[in-house]
Legacy VTK file of the C-alpha trace (Angstrom):
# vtk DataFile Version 3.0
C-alpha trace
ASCII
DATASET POLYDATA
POINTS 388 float
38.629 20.347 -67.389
37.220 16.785 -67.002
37.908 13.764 -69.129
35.331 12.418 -71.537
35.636 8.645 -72.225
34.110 6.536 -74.577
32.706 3.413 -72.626
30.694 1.544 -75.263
29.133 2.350 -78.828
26.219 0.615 -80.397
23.524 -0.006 -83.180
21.910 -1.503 -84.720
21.897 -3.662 -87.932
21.091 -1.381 -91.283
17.958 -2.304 -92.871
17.137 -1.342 -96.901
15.305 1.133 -97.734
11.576 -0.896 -97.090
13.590 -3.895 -95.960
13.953 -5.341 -92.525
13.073 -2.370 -90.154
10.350 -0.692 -92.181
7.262 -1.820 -90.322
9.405 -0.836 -87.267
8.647 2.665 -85.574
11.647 4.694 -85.581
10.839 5.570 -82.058
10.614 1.701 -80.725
13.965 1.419 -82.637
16.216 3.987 -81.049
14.518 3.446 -77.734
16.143 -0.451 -77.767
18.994 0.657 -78.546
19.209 3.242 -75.634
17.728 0.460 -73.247
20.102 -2.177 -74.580
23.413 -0.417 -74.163
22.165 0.508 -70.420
21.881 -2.799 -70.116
25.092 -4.137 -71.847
27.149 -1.753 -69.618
25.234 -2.925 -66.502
24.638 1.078 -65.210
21.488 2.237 -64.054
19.295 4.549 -66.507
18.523 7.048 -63.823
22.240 7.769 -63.560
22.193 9.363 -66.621
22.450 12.927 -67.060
21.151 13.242 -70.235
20.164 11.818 -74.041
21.330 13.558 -77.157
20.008 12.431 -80.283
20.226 12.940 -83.926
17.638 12.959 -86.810
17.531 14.992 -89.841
13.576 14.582 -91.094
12.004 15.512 -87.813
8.497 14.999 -89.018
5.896 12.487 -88.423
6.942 9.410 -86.832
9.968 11.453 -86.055
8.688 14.639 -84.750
8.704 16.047 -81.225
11.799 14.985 -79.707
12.359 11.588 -81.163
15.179 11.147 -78.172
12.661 11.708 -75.298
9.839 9.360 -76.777
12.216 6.951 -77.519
13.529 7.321 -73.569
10.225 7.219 -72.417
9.142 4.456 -75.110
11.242 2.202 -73.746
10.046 2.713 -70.295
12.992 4.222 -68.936
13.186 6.724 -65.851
11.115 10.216 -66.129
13.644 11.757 -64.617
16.398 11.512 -67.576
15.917 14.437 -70.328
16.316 14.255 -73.960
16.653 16.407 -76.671
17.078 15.895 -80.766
19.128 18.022 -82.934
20.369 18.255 -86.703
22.827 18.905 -88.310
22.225 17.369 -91.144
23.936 13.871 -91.900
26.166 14.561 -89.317
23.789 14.775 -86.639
25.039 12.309 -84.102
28.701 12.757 -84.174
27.783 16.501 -83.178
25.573 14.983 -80.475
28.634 13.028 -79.382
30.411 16.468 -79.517
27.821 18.007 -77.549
27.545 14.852 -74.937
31.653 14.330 -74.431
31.978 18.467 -73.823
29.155 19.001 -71.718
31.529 16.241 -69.720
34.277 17.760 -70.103
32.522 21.349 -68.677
31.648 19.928 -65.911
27.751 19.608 -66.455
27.421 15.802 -66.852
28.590 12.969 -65.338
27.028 10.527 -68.085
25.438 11.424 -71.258
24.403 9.458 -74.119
25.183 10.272 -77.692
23.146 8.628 -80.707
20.446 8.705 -83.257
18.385 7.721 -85.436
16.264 7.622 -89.033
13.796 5.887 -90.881
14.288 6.698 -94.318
11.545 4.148 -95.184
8.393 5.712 -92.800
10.167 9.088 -93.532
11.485 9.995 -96.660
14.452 12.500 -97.270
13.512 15.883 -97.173
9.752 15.240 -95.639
10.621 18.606 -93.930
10.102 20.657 -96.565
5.792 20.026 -96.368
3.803 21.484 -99.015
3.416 25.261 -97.956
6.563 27.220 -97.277
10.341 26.536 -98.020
13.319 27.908 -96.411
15.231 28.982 -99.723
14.432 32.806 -99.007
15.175 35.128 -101.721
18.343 36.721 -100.293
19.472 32.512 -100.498
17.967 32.530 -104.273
20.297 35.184 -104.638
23.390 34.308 -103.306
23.574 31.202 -104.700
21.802 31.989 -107.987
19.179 28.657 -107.480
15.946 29.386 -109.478
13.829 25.922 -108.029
14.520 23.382 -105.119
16.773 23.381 -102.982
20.825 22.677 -102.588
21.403 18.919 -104.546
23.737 16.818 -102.811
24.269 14.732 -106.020
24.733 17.745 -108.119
27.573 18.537 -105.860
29.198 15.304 -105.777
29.209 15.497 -109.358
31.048 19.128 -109.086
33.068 17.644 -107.098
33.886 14.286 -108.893
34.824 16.993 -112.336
37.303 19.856 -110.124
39.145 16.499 -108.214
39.200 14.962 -111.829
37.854 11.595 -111.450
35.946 9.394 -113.777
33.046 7.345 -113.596
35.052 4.487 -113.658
36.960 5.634 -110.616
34.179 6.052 -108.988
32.518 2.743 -109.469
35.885 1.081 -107.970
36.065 2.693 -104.998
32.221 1.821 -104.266
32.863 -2.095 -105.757
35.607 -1.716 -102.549
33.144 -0.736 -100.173
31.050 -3.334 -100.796
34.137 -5.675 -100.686
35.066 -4.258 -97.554
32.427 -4.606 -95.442
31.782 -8.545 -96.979
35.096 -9.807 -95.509
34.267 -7.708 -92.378
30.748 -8.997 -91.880
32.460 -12.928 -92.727
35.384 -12.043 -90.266
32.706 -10.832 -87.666
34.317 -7.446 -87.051
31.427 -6.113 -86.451
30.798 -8.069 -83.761
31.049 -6.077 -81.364
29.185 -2.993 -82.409
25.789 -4.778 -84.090
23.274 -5.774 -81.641
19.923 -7.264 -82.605
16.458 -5.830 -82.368
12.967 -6.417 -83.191
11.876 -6.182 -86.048
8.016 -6.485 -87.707
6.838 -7.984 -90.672
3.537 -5.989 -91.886
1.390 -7.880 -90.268
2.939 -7.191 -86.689
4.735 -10.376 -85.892
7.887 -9.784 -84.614
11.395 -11.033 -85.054
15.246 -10.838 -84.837
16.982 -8.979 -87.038
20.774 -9.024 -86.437
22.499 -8.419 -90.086
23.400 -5.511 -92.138
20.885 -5.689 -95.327
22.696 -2.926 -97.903
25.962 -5.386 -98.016
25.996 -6.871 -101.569
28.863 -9.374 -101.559
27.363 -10.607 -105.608
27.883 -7.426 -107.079
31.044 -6.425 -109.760
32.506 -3.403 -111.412
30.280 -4.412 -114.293
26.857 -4.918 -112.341
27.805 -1.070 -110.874
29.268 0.584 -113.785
25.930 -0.594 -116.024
23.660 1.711 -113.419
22.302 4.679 -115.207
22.569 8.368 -113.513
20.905 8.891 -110.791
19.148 12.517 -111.831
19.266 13.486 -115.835
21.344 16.518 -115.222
24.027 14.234 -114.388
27.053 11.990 -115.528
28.376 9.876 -113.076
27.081 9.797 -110.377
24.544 6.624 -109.562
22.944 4.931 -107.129
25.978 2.447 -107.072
28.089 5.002 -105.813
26.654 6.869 -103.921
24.905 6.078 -99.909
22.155 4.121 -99.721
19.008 5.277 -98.364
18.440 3.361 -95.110
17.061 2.583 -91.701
18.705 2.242 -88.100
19.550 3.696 -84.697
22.880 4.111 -82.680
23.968 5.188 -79.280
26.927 5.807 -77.544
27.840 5.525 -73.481
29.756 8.581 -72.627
31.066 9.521 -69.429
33.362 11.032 -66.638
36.814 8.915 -66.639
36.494 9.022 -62.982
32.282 8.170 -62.891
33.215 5.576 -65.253
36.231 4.172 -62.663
33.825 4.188 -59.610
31.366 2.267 -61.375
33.972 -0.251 -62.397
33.533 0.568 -66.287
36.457 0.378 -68.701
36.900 3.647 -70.501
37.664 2.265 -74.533
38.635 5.915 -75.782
38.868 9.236 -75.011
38.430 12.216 -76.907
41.606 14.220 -77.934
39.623 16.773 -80.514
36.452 18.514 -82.069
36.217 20.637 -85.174
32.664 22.012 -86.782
33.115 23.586 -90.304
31.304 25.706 -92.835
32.066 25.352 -96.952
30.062 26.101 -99.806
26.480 24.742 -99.560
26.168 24.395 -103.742
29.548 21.750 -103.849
29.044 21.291 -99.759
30.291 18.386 -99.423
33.873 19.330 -99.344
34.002 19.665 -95.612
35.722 16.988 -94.052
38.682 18.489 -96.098
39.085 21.295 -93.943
37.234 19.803 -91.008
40.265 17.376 -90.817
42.244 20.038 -90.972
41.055 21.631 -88.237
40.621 18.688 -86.047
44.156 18.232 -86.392
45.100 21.679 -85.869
42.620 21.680 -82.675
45.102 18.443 -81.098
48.284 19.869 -82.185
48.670 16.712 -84.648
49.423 15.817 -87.657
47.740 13.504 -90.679
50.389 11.072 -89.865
49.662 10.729 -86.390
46.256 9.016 -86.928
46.230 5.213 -87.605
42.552 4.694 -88.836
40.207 7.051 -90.811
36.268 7.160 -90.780
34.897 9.619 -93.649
31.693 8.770 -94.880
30.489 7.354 -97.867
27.765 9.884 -98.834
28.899 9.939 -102.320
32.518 8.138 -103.582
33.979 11.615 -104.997
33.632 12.588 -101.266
35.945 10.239 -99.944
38.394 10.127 -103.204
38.241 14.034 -103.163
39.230 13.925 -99.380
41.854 11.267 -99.782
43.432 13.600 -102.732
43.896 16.106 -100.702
44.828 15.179 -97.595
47.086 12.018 -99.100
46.288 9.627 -96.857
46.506 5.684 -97.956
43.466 4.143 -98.700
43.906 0.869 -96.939
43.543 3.427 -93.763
40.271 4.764 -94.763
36.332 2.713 -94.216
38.328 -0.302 -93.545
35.109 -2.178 -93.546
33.436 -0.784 -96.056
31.411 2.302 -95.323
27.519 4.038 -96.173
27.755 2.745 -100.118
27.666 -0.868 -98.409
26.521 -0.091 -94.888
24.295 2.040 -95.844
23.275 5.969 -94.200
20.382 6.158 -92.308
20.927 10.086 -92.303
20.545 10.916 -87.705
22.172 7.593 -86.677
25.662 7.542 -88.804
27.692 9.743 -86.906
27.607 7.151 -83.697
27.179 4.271 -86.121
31.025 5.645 -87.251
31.782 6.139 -83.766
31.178 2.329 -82.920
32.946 1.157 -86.280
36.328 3.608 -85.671
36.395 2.574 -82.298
36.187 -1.308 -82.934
38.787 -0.924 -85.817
40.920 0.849 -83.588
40.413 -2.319 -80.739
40.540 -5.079 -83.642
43.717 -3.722 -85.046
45.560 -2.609 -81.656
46.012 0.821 -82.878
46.052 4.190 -81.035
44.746 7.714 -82.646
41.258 7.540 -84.841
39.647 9.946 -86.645
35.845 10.686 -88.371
34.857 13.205 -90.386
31.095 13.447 -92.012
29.937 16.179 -94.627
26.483 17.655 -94.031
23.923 19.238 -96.472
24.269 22.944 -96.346
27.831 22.901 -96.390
29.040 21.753 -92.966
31.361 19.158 -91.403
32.177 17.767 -88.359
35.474 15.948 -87.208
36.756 14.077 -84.339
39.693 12.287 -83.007
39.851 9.836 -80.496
42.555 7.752 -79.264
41.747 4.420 -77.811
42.609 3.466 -74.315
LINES 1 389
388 0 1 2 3 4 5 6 7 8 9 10 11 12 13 14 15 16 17 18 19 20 21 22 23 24 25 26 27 28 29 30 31 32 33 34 35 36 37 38 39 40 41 42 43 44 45 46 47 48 49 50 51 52 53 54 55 56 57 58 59 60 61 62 63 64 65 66 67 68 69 70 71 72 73 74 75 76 77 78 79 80 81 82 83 84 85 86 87 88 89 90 91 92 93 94 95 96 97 98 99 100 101 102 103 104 105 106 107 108 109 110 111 112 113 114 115 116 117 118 119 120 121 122 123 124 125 126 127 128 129 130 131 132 133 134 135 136 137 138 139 140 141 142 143 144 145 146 147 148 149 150 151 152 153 154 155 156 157 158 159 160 161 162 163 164 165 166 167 168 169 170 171 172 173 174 175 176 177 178 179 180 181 182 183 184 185 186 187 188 189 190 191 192 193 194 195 196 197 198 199 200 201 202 203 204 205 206 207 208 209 210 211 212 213 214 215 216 217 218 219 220 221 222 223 224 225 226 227 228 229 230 231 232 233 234 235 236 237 238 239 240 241 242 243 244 245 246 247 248 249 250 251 252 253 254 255 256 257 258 259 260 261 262 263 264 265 266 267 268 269 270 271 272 273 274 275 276 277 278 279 280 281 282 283 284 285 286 287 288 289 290 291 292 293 294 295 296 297 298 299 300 301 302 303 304 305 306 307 308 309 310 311 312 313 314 315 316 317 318 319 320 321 322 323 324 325 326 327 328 329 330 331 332 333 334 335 336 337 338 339 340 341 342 343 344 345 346 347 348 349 350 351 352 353 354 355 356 357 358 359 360 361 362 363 364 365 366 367 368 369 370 371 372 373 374 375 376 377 378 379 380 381 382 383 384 385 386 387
């Protein structure tokens, strides 16, 4: 078997929901990215084997292979394939998957992981269009869902009431996101991971745009604990603490540890293991309990091994839930602040985590790293990597 090695990890800043990066085509977005980190790491684009890219709402501005017309968007070779996939908010940490074991098989040499969303040109769940839906009735059935489909908030809240946590609890662990990633952003760790793109006003002029927008360093445990609800059915759970809906791109620079040598690249991690798991898809969002157990189980580690966590933000009961179980201290977990500050532009926050675990790692001289995303439908990915 061949060894996979992270060389570099990118993205861009995180734009509001109709902030920064909404008059900006999704496809112009992730194809600067891809062209930038070529660039950064000085390789040429033809060597690349190929582009694997995540997106959830593949519809309309995002439709038909998002990775290739980005890749071809940003006038990069022909010759270099891409494909898109989804798995749901987890999308580009299973590209990453995909990209470091089609390495470690054998069948690349170079790969690219990322992806990409514009929540703002196209809104969550645009997929469903107006005349079909995939809830069949053997799923009505199963699952005993009349309407709609599976509610992500619905199951945070089931999730925030069997872990036993209260609104307040909630709001405090969001207030410490946004804390988080504040000091982070003043203490320019992320530095290294942010690179600027264009952006466009409405009009079509263009400019920089080289900060996060979602970080609100103003806000208290007052301002978020006066939000209302987010849906009437429920309690607790609010748009304070839960991921904000968001635009950006990512990509990460996978490779060979011996390409990466002869091209005079310096590996920054390698992979040590993968896990993919299925829950309930009414709670779903319970996954990165046993995906982390799994991951673990894969490497032949333990939760003590691993010196920094990535488990994203998608709702705070996630995290808390996960942190419950698993017992791990929270001054290991979203050191700077994670998707409730960041915020989750749905395909790109798997290699957004990537670039964030693997600078915390760097920053903090530590060894063993692991992420861990839940995924509508009831899925989760997890991966370790230790840095080199």
């Amino acid at each position: 078997m061949f060894e996979a090695v992270i060389v570099d990890a990118i993205r861009s800043p995180i734009g509001r929901r109709r902030g920064a990066l909404a008059f900006t085509h999704p496809v112009d977005l992730l194809g600067e990215i891809l062209k930038k980190l070529i660039e950064r790491n000085g390789i040429q684009a033809k060597q690349v084997d190929d582009v694997i890219v995540g997106c959830v709402d593949q519809i309309d501005d995002q439709a038909v292979n998002i990775g290739r017309n980005a890749w071809l968007s940003a006038g990069l070779p022909e010759s270099v394939p891409a494909t898109t996939i989804d798995r749901q908010c987890g999308s580009s940490l299973q590209a990453l998957h995909f990209a470091a074991q089609g390495i470690m098989a054998g069948a690349y040499k170079i790969a690219i992981a990322g992806g990409v969303e514009s929540m703002t040109r196209v809104p969550l769940l645009s997929t469903f269009g107006n005349s079909g839906t995939p809830l069949t009735e053997d799923l009505r059935k199963r699952y005993d869902i009349e309407v709609g489909w599976f509610d992500q908030a619905v199951g945070a809240e089931m999730i925030a009431k069997r872990w036993g946590f209260s609104r307040r609890d909630l709001d405090e662990y969001s207030y410490r996101s946004h804390q988080r990633a504040h000091v982070a952003r003043q203490e320019g760790r992320f530095a290294g991971e942010i690179v600027e793109v264009t952006a466009r006003t409405e009009d079509g002029q263009r400019y920089e745009f080289g900060e996060d927008e979602g970080i609100r360093p103003d806000t208290s445990l007052e301002k978020i604990g006066g939000l209302t609800p987010a849906f009437p059915q429920l309690d607790m759970i609010t748009a304070g603490n839960a991921s904000q809906i968001s635009d950006g791109a990512s990509a990460t620079l996978v490779m060979e540890a011996g390409t990466a040598k002869v091209l005079g690249l310096r590996p920054r991690a390698r992979f040590v293991s993968f896990a993919v798991v299925g829950v309930d898809p009414v709670t779903m969002l319970t996954g990165p309990i046993p995906a982390t157990k799994k991951v673990l189980q894969n490497a032949g580690m333990t939760i003590r091994d691993i010196d920094l966590f990535e488990v994203n933000e998608a709702f705070a009961p996630v995290v808390l839930a996960w942190q419950k179980e698993t017992g791990v201290d929270g001054d290991k977990v979203n050191v700077n602040g994670g998707a409730i500050a960041l915020g989750h532009p749905l395909g790109a926050t798997g290699t957004r985590i990537a670039a964030t675990l693997l600078n915390g790692l760097e920053q903090r001289q530590l060894r063993y790293g692991l992420m861990a995303i839940c995924e509508g439908g009831g899925m989760a990915n997890a991966t370790i990597i230790e840095r080199l």
